[in-house]
MARFI-568149 format. One record per residue (C-alpha): residue in three letters; residue number from 1; x, y, z. Coordinates in nm, 3 decimals. Example, Ala and Ser with C-alpha at 12.3 -4.5 7.8 and 13.67 -1.06 7.14 Angstrom:
% MARFI-568149
@aa->ALA&i->1&c1->1.230&c2->-0.450&c3->0.780
@aa->SER&i->2&c1->1.367&c2->-0.106&c3->0.714
This chain:
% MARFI-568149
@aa->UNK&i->1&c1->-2.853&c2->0.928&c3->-2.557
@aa->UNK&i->2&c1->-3.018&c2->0.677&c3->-2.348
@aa->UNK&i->3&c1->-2.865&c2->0.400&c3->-2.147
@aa->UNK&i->4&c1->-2.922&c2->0.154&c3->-2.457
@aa->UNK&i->5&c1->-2.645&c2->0.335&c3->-2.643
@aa->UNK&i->6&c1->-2.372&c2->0.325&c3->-2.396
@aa->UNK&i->7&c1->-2.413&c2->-0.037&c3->-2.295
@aa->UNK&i->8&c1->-2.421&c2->-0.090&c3->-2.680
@aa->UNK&i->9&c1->-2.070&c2->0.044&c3->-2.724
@aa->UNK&i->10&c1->-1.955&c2->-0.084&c3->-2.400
@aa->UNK&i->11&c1->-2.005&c2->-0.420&c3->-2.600
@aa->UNK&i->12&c1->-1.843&c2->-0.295&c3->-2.859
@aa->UNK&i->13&c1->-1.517&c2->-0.194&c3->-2.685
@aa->UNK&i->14&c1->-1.499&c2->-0.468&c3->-2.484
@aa->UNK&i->15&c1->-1.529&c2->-0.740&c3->-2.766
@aa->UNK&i->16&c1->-1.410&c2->-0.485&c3->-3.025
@aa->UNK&i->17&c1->-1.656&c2->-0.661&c3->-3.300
@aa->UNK&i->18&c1->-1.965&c2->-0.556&c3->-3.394
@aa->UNK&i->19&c1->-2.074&c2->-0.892&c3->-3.474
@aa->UNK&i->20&c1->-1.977&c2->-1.049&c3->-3.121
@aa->UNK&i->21&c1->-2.157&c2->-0.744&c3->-2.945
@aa->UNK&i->22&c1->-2.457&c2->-0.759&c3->-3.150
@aa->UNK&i->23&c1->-2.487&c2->-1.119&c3->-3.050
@aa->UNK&i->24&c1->-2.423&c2->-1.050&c3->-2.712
@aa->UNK&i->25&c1->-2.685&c2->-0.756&c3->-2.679
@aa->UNK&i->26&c1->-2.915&c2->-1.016&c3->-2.841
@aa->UNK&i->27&c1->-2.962&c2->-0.792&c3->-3.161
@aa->UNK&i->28&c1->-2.934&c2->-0.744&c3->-3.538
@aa->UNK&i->29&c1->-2.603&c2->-0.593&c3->-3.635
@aa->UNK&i->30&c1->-2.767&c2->-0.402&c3->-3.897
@aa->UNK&i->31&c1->-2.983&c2->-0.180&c3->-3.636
@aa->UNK&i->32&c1->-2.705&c2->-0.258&c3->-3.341
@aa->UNK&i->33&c1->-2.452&c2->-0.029&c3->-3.614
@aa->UNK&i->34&c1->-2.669&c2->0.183&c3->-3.637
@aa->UNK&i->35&c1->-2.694&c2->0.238&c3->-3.253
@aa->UNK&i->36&c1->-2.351&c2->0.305&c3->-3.253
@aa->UNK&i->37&c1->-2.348&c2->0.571&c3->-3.506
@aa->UNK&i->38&c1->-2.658&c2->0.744&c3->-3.391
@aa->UNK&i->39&c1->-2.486&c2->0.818&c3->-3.059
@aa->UNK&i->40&c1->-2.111&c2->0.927&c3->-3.280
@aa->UNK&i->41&c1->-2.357&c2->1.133&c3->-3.437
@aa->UNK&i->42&c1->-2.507&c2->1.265&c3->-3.083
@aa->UNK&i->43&c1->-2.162&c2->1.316&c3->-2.961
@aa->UNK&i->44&c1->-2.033&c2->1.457&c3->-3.319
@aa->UNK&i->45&c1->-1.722&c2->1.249&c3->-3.280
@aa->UNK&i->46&c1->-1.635&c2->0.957&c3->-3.411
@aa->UNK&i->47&c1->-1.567&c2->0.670&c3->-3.128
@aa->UNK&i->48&c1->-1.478&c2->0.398&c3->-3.298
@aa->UNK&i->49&c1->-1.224&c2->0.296&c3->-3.596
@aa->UNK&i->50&c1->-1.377&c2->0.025&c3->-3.835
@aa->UNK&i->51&c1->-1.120&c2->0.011&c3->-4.064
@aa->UNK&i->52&c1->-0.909&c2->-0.214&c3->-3.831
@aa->UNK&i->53&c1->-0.947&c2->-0.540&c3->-3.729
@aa->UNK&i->54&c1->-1.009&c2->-0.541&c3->-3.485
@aa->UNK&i->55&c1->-1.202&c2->-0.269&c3->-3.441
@aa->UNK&i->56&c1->-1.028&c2->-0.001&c3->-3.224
@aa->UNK&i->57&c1->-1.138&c2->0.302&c3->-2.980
@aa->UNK&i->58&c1->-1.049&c2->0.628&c3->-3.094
@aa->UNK&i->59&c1->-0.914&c2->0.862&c3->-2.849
@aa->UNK&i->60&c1->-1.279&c2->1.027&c3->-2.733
@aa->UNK&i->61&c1->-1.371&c2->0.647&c3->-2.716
@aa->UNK&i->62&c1->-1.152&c2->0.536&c3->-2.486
@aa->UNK&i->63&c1->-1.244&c2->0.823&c3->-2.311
@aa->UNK&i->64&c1->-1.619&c2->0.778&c3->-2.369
@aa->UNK&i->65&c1->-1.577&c2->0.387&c3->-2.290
@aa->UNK&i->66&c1->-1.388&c2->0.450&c3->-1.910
@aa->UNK&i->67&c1->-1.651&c2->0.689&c3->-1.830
@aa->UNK&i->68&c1->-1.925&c2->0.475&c3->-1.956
@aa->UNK&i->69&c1->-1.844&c2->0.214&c3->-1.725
@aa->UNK&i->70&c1->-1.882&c2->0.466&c3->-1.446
@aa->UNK&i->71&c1->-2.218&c2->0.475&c3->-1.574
@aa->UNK&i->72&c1->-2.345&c2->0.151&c3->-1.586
@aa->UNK&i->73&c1->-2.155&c2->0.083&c3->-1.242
@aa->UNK&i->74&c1->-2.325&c2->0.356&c3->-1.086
@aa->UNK&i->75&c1->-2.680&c2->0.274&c3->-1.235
@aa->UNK&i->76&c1->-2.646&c2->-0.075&c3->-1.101
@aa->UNK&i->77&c1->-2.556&c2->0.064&c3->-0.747
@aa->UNK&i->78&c1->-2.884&c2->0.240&c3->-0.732
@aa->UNK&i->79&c1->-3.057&c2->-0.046&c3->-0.884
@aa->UNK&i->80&c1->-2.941&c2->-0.266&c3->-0.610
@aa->UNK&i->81&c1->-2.980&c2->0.004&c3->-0.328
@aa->UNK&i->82&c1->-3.328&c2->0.042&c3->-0.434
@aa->UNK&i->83&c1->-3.370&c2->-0.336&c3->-0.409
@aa->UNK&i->84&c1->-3.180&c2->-0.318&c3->-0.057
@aa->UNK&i->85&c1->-3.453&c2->-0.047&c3->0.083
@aa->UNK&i->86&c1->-3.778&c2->-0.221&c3->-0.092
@aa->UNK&i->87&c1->-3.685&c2->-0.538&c3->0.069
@aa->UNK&i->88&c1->-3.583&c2->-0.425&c3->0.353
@aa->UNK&i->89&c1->-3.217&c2->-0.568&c3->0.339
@aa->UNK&i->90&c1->-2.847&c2->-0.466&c3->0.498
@aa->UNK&i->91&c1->-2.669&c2->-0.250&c3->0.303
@aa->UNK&i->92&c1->-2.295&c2->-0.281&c3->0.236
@aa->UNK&i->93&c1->-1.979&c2->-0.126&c3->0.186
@aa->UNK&i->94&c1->-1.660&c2->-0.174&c3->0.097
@aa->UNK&i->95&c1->-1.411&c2->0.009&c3->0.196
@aa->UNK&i->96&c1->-1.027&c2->0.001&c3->0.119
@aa->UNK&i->97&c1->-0.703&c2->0.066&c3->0.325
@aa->UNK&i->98&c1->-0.362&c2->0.115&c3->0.355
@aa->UNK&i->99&c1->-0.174&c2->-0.072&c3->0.592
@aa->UNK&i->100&c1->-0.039&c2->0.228&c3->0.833
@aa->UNK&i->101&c1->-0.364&c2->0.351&c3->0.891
@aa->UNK&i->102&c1->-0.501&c2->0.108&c3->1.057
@aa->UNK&i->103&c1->-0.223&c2->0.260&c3->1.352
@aa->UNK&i->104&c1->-0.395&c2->0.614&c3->1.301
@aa->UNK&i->105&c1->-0.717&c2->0.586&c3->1.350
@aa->UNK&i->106&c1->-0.886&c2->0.365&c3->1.132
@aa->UNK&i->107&c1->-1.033&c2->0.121&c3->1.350
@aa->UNK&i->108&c1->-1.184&c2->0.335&c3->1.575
@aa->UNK&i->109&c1->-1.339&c2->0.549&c3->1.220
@aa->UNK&i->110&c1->-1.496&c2->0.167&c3->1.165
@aa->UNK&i->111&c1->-1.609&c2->0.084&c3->1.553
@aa->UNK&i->112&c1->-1.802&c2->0.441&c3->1.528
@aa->UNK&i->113&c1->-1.960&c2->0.381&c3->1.184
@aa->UNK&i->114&c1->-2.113&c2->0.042&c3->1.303
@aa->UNK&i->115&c1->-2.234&c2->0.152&c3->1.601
@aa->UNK&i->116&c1->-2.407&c2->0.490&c3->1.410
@aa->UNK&i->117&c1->-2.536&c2->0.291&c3->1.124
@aa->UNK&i->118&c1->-2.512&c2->-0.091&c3->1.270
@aa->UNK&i->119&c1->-2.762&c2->-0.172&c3->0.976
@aa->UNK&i->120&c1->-2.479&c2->-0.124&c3->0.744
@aa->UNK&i->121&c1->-2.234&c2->-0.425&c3->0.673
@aa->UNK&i->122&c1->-1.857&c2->-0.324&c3->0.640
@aa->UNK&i->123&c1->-1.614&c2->-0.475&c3->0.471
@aa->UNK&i->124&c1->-1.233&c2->-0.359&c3->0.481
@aa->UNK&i->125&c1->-0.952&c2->-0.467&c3->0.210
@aa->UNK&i->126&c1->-0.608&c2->-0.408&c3->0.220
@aa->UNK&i->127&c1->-0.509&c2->-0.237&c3->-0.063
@aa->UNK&i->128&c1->-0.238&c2->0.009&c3->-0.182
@aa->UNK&i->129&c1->-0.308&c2->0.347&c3->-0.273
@aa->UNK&i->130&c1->-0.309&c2->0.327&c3->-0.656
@aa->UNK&i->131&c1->-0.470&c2->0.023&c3->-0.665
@aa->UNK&i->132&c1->-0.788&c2->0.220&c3->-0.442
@aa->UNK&i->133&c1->-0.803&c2->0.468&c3->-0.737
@aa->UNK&i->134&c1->-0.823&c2->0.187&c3->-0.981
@aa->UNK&i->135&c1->-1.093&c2->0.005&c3->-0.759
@aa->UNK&i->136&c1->-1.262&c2->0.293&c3->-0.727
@aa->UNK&i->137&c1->-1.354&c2->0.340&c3->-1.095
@aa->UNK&i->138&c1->-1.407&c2->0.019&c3->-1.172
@aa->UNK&i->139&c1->-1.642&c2->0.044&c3->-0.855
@aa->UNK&i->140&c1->-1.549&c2->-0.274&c3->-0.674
@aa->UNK&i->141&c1->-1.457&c2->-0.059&c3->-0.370
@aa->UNK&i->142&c1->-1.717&c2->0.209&c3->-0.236
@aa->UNK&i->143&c1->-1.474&c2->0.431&c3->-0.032
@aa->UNK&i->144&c1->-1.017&c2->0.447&c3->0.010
@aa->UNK&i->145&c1->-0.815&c2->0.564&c3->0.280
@aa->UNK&i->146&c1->-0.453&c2->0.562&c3->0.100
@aa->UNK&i->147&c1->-0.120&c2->0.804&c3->0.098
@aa->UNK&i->148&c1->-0.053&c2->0.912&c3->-0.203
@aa->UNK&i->149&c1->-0.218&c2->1.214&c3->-0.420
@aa->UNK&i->150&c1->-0.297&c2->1.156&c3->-0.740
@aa->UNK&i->151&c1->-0.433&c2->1.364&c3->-1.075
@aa->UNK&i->152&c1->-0.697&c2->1.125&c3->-1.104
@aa->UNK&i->153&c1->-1.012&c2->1.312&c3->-1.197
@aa->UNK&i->154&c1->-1.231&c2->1.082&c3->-1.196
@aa->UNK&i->155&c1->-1.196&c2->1.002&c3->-0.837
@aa->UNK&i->156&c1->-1.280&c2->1.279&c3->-0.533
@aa->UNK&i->157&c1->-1.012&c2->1.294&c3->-0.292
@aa->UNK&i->158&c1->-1.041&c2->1.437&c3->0.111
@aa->UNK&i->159&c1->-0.694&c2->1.479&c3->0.261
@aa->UNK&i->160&c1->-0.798&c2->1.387&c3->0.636
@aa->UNK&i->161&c1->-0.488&c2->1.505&c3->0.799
@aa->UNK&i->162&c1->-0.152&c2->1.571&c3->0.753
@aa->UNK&i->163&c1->0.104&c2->1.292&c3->0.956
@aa->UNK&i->164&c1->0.467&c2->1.409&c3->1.036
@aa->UNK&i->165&c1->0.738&c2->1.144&c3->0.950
@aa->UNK&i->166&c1->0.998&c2->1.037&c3->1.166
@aa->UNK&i->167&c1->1.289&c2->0.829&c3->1.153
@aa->UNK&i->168&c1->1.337&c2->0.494&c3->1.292
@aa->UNK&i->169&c1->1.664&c2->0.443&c3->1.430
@aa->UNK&i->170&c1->1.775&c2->0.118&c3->1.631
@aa->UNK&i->171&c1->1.934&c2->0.224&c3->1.978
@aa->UNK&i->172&c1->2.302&c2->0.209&c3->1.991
@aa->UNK&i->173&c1->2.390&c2->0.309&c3->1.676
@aa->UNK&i->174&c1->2.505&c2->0.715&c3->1.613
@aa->UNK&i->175&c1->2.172&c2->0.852&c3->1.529
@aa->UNK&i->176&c1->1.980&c2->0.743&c3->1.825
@aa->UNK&i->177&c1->2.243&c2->0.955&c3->2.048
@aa->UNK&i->178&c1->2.044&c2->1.260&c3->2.029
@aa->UNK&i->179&c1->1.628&c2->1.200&c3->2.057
@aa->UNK&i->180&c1->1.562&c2->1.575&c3->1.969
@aa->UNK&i->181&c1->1.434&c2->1.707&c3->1.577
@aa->UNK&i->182&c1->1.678&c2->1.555&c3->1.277
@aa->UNK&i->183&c1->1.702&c2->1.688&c3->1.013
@aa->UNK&i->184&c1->1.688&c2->1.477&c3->0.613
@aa->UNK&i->185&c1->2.103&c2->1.532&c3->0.524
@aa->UNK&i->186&c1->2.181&c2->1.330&c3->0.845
@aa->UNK&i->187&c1->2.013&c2->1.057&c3->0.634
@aa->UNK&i->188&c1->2.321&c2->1.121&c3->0.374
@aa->UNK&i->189&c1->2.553&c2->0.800&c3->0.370
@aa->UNK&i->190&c1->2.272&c2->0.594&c3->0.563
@aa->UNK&i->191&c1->2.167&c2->0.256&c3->0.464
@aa->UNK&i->192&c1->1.770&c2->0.296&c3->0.409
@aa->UNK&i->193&c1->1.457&c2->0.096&c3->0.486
@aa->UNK&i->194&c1->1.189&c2->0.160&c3->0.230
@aa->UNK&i->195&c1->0.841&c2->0.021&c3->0.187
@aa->UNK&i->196&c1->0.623&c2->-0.095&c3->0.034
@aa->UNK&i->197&c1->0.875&c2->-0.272&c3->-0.259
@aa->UNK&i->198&c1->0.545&c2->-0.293&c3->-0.453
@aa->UNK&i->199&c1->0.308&c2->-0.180&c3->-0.583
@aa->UNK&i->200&c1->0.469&c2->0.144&c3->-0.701
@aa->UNK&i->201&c1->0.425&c2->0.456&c3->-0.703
@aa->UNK&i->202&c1->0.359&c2->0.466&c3->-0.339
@aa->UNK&i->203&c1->0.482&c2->0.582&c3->0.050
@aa->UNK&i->204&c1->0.854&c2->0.418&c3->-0.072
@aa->UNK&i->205&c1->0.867&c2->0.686&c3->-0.340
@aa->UNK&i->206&c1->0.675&c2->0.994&c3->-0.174
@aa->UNK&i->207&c1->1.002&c2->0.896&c3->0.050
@aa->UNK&i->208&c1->1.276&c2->0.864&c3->-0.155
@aa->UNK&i->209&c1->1.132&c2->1.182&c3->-0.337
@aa->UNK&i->210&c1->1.227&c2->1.378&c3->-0.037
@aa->UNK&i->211&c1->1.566&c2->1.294&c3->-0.048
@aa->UNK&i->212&c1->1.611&c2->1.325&c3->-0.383
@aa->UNK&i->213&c1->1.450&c2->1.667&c3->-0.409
@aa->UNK&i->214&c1->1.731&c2->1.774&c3->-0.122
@aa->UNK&i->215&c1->2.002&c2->1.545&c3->-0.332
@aa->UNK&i->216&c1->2.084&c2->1.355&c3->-0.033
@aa->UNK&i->217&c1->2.205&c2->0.988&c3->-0.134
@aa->UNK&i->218&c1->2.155&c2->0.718&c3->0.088
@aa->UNK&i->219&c1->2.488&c2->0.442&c3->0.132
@aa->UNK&i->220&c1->2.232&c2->0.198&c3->-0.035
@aa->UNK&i->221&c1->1.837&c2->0.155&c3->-0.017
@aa->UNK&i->222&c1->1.652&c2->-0.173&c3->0.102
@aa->UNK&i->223&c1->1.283&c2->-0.237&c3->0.030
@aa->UNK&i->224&c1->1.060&c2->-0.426&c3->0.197
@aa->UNK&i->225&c1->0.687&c2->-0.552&c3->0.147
@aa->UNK&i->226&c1->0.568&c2->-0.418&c3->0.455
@aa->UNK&i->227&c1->0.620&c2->-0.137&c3->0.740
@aa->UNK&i->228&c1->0.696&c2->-0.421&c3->1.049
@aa->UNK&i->229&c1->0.943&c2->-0.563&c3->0.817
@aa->UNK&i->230&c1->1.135&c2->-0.273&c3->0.795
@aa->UNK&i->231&c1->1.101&c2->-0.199&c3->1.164
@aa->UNK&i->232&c1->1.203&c2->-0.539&c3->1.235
@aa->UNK&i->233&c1->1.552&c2->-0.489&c3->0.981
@aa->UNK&i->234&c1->1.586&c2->-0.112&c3->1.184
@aa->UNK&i->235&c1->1.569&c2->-0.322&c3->1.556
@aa->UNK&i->236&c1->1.811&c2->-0.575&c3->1.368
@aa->UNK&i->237&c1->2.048&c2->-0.278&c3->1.265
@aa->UNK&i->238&c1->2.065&c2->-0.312&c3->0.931
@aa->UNK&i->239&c1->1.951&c2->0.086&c3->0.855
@aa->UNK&i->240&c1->1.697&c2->0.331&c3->0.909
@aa->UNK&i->241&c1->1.338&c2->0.366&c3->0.813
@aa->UNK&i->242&c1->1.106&c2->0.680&c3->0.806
@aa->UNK&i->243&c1->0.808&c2->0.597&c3->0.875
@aa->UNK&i->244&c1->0.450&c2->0.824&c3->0.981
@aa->UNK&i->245&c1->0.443&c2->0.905&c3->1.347
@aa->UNK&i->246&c1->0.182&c2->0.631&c3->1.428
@aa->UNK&i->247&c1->0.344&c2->0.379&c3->1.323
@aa->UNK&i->248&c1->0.596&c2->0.421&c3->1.582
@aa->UNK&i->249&c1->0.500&c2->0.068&c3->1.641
@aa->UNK&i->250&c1->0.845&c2->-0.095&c3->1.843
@aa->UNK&i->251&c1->0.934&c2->0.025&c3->2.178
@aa->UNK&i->252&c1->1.271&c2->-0.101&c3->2.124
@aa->UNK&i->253&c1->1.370&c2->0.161&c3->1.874
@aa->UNK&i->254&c1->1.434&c2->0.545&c3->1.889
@aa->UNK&i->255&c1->1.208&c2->0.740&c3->1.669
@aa->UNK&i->256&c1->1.327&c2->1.090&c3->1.593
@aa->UNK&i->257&c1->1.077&c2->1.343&c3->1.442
@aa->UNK&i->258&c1->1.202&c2->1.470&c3->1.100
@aa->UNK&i->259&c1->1.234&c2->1.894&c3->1.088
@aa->UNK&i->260&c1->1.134&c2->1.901&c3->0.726
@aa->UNK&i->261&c1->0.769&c2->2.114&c3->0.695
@aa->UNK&i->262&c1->0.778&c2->1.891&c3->0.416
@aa->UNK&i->263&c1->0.827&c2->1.569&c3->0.580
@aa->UNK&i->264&c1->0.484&c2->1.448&c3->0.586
@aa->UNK&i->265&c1->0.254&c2->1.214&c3->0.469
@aa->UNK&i->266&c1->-0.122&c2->1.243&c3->0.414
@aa->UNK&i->267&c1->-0.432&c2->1.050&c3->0.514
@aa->UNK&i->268&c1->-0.678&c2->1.068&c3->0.209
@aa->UNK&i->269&c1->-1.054&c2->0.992&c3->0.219
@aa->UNK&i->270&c1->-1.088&c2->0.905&c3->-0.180
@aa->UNK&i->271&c1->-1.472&c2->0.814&c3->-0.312
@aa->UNK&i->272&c1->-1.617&c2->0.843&c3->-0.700
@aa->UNK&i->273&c1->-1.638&c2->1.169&c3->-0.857
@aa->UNK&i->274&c1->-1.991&c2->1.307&c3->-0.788
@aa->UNK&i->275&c1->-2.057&c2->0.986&c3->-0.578
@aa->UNK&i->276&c1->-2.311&c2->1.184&c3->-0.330
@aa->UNK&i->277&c1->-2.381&c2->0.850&c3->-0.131
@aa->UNK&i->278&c1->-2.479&c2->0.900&c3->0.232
@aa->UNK&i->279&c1->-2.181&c2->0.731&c3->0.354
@aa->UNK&i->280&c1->-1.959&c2->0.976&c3->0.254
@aa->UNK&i->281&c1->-2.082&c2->1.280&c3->0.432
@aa->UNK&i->282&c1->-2.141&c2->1.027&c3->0.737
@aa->UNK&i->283&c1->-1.775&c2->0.939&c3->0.748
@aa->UNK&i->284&c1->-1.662&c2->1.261&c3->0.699
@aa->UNK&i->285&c1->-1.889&c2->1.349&c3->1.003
@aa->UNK&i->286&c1->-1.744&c2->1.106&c3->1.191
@aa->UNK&i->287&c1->-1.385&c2->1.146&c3->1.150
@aa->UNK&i->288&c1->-1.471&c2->1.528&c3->1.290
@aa->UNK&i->289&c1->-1.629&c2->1.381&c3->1.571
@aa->UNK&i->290&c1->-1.350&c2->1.137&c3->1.657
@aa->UNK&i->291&c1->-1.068&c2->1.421&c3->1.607
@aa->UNK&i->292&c1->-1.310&c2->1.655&c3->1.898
@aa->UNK&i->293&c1->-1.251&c2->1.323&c3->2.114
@aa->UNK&i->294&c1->-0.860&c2->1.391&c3->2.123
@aa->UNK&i->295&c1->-0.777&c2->0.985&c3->2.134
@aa->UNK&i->296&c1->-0.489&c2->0.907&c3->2.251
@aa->UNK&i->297&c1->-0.339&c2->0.772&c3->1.917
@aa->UNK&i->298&c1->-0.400&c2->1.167&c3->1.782
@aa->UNK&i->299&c1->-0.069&c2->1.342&c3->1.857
@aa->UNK&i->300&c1->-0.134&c2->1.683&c3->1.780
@aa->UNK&i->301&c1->0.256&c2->1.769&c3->1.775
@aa->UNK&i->302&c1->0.299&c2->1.520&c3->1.471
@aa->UNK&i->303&c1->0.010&c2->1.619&c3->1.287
@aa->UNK&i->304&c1->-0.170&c2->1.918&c3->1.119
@aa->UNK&i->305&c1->-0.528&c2->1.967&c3->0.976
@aa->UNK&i->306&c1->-0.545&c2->2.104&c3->0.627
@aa->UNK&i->307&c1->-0.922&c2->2.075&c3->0.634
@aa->UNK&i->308&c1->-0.987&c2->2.203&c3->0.931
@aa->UNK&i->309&c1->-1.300&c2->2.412&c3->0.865
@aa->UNK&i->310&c1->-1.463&c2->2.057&c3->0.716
@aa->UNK&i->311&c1->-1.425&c2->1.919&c3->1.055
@aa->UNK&i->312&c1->-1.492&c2->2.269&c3->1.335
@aa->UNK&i->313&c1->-1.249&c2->2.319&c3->1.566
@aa->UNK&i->314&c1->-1.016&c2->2.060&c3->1.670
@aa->UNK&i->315&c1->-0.934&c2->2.079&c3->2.028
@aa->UNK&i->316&c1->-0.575&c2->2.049&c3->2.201
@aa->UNK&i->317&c1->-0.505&c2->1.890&c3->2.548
């Protein structure tokens, strides 16, 4: 199998003719067929059905087709990193985020990375969890900070920390009497602040999974587009919101920690299966080195280090 073959049934699946692809890859479509069956024949499955018009992926060849991509993606990264070095030019990343951590640490991740490596161009994008996994493999971002854990194997995933949750509560109202630990069935009968309203799955759900799982049923559940939006409907009291510790974003709202081990959400470094880029290993560096720093932003009562022996040991004030 040589890189001929897969870009040869990349064609394929993507214009799902043989004629079209042929014609595209600038060939015969006698000898372009027979490409395509000499690698079946390789793999000693068949790929593609060509009794249907059009032509459709088997199974294995949808299968063979997503991971071919990776392929060609990848071989075109080096290709242009090699370029990058031989020429002498910047290289860049791209590297995707969800909104809440840019409150947890995010920024000062990026300030350290461009002062380390300030030969390297960043570029951030604001994007939600599922769509970093999708990004990902079609490689248009390099790295993803997101929320939400996913069976994806085709993408590597780091879970940075783990942030407590708390509950937003606008002062005043019965909750905010007591600032102490609450606990999730106080939340029964409560009118809810969710977010993001889309896309889905993502922190809405990993929250409304937590009530479910405890069959606790809020009086009614609002979503929102954003986190400030639902802080700014908590200040306005029309509910509550739980939201990660950082984001405790208003000072004119009470914030109660939630006593629910479970009540967390995690930070997630996410990068391309058997991606060994050196940007990976340097951020991972880094994020050790910023945690040794204790910043200020790094409550240590609201959050816990699954991977701690990644980063050494993580000092306390």
């Amino acid at each position: 199998m040589d890189l001929r073959h897969i870009r040869y049934f990349v064609a394929v699946a993507t214009t799902r003719n043989f004629t079209r692809a042929a014609e595209q890859m600038h060939i015969a479509q006698p000898p372009f067929s027979r490409q395509i069956q000499q690698l079946e024949d390789e793999l000693g499955v068949q790929l593609i059905q060509r009794n249907s018009r059009p032509v459709r992926l088997t199974e294995a060849g949808r299968l063979f087709y997503e991971q071919s991509l990776q392929v060609l993606q990848r071989v075109d990264q080096m290709k242009s990193a090699a370029r990058q070095v031989g020429l002498n030019q910047r290289q860049s990343i791209s590297i995707a985020y969800v909104a809440s951590t840019l409150y947890g640490g995010l920024p000062m991740l990026v300030r350290m990375f461009r002062k380390r490596y300030p030969d390297t161009d960043v570029h951030l994008v604001d994007m939600g969890s599922i769509q970093q996994i999708q990004e990902l493999r079609s490689g248009r971002i390099d790295l993803g900070f997101g929320r939400i854990r996913t069976n994806d194997t085709s993408v590597a995933r780091t879970v940075l920390r783990e942030e407590k949750l708390v509950l937003a509560i606008a002062p005043g109202t019965p909750l905010a009497a007591d600032t102490g630990r609450i606990r999730l069935p106080a939340l029964a009968g409560q009118r809810l602040i969710v977010y993001p309203k889309d896309p889905r799955p993502s922190f809405a759900d990993h929250v409304l999974g937590l009530l479910h799982d405890q069959g606790i049923q809020p009086a009614e559940v609002h979503e929102v587009r954003e986190l400030q939006a639902g802080l700014g409907l908590v200040a306005a009291e029309m509910g509550v919101c739980i939201v990660p510790a950082a984001a405790r974003l208003r000072s004119d709202l009470v914030y109660r920690l939630i006593d629910d081990e479970r009540a967390t959400s995690p930070i997630i470094l996410s990068h391309r299966v058997n991606d060994d880029s050196w940007y990976i290993a340097a951020i991972k560096e880094l994020t050790a080195e910023m945690y040794a720093q204790n910043p200020p932003w790094l409550d240590f009562e609201t959050n816990a280090f699954p991977a701690r022996e990644m980063y050494g040991r993580v000092g306390k004030r």
